[in-house]
KOLSEGU-240235 format. One record per residue: y, x, z of N, C-alpha, C in turn. Coordinates in steps of 0.1 Angstrom, whole numbers, always signed. Example, Ala and Ser with C-alpha at 12.3 -4.5 7.8 and 13.67 -1.06 7.14 Angstrom:
<node n_py="-57" n_px="+132" n_pz="+78" ca_py="-45" ca_px="+123" ca_pz="+78" c_py="-33" c_px="+132" c_pz="+78"/>
<node n_py="-22" n_px="+128" n_pz="+71" ca_py="-11" ca_px="+137" ca_pz="+71" c_py="+0" c_px="+129" c_pz="+79"/>
This chain:
<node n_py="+1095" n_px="+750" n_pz="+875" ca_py="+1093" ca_px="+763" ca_pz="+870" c_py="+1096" c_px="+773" c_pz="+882"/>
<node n_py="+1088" n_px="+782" n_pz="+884" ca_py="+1093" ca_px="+790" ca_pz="+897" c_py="+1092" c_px="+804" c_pz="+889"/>
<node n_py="+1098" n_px="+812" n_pz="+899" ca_py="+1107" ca_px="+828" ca_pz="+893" c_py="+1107" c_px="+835" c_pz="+904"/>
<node n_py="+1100" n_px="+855" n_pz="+903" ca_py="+1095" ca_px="+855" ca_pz="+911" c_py="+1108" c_px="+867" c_pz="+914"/>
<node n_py="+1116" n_px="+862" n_pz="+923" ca_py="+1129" ca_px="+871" ca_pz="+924" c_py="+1132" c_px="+881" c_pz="+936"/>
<node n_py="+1137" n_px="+896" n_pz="+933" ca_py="+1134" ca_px="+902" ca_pz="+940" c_py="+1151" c_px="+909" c_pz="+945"/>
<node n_py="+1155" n_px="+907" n_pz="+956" ca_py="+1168" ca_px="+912" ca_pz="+960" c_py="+1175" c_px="+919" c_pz="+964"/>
<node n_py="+1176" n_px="+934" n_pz="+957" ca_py="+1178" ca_px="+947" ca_pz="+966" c_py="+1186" c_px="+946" c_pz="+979"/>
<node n_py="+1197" n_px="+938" n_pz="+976" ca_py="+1201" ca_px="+941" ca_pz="+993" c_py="+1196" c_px="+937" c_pz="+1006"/>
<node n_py="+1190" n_px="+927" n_pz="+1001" ca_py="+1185" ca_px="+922" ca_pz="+1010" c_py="+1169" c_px="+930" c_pz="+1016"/>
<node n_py="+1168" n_px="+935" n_pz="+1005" ca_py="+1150" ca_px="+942" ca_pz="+1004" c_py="+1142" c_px="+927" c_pz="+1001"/>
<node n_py="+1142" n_px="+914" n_pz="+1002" ca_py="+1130" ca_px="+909" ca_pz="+1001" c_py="+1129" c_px="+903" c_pz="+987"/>
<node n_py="+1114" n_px="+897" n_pz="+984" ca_py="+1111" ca_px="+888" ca_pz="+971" c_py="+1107" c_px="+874" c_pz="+975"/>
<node n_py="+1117" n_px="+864" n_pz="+970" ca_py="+1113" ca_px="+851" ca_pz="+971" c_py="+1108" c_px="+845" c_pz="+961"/>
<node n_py="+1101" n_px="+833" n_pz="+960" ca_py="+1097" ca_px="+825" ca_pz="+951" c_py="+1108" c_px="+814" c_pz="+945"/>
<node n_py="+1112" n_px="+813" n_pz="+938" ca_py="+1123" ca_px="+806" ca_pz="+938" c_py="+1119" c_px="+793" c_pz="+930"/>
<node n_py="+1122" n_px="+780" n_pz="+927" ca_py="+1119" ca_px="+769" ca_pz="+920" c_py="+1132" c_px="+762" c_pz="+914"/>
<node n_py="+1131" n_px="+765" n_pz="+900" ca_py="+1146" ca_px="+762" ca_pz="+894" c_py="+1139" c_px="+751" c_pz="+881"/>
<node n_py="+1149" n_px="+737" n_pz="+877" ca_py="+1145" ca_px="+734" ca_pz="+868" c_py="+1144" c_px="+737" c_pz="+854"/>
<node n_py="+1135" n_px="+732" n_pz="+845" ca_py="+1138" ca_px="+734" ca_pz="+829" c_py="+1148" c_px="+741" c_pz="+827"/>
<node n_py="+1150" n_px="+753" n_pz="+819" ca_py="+1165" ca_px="+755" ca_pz="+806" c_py="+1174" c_px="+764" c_pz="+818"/>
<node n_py="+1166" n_px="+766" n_pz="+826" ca_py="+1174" ca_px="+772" ca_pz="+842" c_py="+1184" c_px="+787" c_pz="+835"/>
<node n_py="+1194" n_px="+791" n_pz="+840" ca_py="+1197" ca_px="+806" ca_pz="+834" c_py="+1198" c_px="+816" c_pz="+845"/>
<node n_py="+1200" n_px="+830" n_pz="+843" ca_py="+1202" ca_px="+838" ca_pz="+856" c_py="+1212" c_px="+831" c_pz="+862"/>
<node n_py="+1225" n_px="+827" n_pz="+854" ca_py="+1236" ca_px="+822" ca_pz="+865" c_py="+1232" c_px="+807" c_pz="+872"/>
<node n_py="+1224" n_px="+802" n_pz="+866" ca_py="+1221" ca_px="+793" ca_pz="+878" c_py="+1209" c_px="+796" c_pz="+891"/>
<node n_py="+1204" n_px="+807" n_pz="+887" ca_py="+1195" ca_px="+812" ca_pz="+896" c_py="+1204" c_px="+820" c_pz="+909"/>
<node n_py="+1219" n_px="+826" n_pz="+905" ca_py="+1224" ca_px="+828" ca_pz="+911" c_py="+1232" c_px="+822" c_pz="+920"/>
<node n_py="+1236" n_px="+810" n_pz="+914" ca_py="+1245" ca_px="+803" ca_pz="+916" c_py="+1237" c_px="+793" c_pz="+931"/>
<node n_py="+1223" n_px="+793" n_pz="+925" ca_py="+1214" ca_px="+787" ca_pz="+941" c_py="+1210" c_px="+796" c_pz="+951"/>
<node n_py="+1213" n_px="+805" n_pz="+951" ca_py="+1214" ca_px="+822" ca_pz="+957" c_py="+1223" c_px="+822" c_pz="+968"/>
<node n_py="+1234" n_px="+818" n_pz="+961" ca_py="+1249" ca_px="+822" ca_pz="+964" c_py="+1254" c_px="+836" c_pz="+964"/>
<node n_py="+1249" n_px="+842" n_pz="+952" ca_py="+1254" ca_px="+856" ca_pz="+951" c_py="+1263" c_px="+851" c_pz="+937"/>
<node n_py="+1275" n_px="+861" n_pz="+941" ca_py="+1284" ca_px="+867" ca_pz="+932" c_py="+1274" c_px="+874" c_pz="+919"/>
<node n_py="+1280" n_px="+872" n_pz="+904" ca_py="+1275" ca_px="+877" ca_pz="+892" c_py="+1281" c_px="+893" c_pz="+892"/>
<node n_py="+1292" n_px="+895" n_pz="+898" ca_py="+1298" ca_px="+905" ca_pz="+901" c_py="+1293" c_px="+913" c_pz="+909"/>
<node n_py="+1280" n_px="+912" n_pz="+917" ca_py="+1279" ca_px="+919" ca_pz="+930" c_py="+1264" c_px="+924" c_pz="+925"/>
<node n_py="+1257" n_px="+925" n_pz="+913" ca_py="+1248" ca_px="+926" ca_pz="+910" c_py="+1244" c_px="+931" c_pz="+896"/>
<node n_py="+1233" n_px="+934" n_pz="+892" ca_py="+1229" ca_px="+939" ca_pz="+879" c_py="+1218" c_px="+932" c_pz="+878"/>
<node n_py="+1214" n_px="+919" n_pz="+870" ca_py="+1204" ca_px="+910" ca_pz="+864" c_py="+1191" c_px="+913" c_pz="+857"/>
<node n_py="+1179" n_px="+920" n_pz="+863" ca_py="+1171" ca_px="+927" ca_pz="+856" c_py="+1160" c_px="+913" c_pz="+854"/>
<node n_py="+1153" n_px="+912" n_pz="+837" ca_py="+1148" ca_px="+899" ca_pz="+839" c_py="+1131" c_px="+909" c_pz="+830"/>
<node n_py="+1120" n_px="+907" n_pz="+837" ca_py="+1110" ca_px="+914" ca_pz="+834" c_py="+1114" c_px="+925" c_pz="+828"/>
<node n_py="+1121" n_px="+935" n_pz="+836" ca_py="+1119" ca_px="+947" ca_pz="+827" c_py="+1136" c_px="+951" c_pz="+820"/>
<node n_py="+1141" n_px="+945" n_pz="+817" ca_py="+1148" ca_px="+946" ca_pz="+809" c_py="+1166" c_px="+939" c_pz="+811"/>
<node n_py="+1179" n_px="+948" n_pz="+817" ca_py="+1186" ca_px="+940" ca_pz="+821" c_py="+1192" c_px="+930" c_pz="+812"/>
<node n_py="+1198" n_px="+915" n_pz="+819" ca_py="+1202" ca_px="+907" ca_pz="+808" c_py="+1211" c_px="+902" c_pz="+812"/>
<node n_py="+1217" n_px="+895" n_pz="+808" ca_py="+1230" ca_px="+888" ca_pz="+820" c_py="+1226" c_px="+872" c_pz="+820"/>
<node n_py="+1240" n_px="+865" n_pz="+828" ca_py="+1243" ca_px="+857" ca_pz="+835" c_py="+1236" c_px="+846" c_pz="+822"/>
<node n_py="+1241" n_px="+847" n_pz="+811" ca_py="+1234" ca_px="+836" ca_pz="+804" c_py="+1218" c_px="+837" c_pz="+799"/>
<node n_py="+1213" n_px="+843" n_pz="+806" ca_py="+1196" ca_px="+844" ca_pz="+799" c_py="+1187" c_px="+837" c_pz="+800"/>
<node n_py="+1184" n_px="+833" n_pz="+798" ca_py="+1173" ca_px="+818" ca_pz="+803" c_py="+1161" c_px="+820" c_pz="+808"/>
<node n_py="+1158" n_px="+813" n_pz="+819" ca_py="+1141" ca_px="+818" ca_pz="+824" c_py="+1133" c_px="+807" c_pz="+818"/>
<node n_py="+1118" n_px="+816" n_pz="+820" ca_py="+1106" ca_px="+808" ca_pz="+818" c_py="+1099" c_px="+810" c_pz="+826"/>
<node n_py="+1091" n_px="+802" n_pz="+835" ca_py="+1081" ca_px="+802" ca_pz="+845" c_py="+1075" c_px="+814" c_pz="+841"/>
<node n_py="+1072" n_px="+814" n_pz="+857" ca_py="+1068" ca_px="+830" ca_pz="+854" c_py="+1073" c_px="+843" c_pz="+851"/>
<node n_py="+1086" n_px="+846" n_pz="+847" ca_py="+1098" ca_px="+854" ca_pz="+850" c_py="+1097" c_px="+867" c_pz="+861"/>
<node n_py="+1097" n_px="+871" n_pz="+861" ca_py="+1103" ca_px="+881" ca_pz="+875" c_py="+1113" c_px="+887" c_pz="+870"/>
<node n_py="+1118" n_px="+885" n_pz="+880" ca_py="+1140" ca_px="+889" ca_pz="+881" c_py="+1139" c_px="+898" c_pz="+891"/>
<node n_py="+1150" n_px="+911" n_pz="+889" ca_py="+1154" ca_px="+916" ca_pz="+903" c_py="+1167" c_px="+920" c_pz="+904"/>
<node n_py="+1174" n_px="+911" n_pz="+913" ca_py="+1192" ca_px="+914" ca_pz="+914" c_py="+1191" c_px="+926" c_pz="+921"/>
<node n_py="+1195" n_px="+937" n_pz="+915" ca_py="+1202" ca_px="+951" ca_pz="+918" c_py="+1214" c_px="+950" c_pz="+920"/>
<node n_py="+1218" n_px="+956" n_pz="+934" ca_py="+1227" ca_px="+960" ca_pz="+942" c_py="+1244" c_px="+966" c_pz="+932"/>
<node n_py="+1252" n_px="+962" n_pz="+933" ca_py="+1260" ca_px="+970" ca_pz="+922" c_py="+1270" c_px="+981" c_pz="+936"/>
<node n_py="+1271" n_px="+992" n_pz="+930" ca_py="+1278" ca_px="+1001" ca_pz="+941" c_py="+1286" c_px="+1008" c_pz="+935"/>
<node n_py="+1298" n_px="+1009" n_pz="+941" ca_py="+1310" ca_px="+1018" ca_pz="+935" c_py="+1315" c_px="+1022" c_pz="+947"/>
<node n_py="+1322" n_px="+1034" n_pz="+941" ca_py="+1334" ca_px="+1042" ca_pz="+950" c_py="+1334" c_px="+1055" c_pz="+946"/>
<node n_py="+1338" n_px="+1066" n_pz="+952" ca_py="+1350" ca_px="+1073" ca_pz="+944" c_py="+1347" c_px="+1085" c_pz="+955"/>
């Protein structure tokens, strides 16, 4: 199944290839980004750490930013 993921901090979009039943957190988890360090947008619409992909997906991890 591949997912077409895009990484604000980084700026770029990779193709990613994750098995069956795959979730954002394991998408992240092959990343190696923190669930903390990000906002999980999955076509459109943000979801979290347990959302499940389906080929063909576009994800984009948004930057999370605080301070005062």
């Amino acid at each position: 199944m591949k997912i077409k993921v895009f990484i604000q901090r980084s700026g770029e979009t990779k193709l990613i290839d994750l098995g069956e039943n795959s979730r954002i957190g394991d998408l992240l988890k092959s990343l190696g980004i923190s669930p903390s360090e990000i906002v999980p947008v999955k076509n459109g619409a943000i979801v979290t750490e347990r959302e499940i992909l389906r080929d063909g997906d576009e994800v984009k991890l948004l930057s999370v930013v605080s301070g005062g």
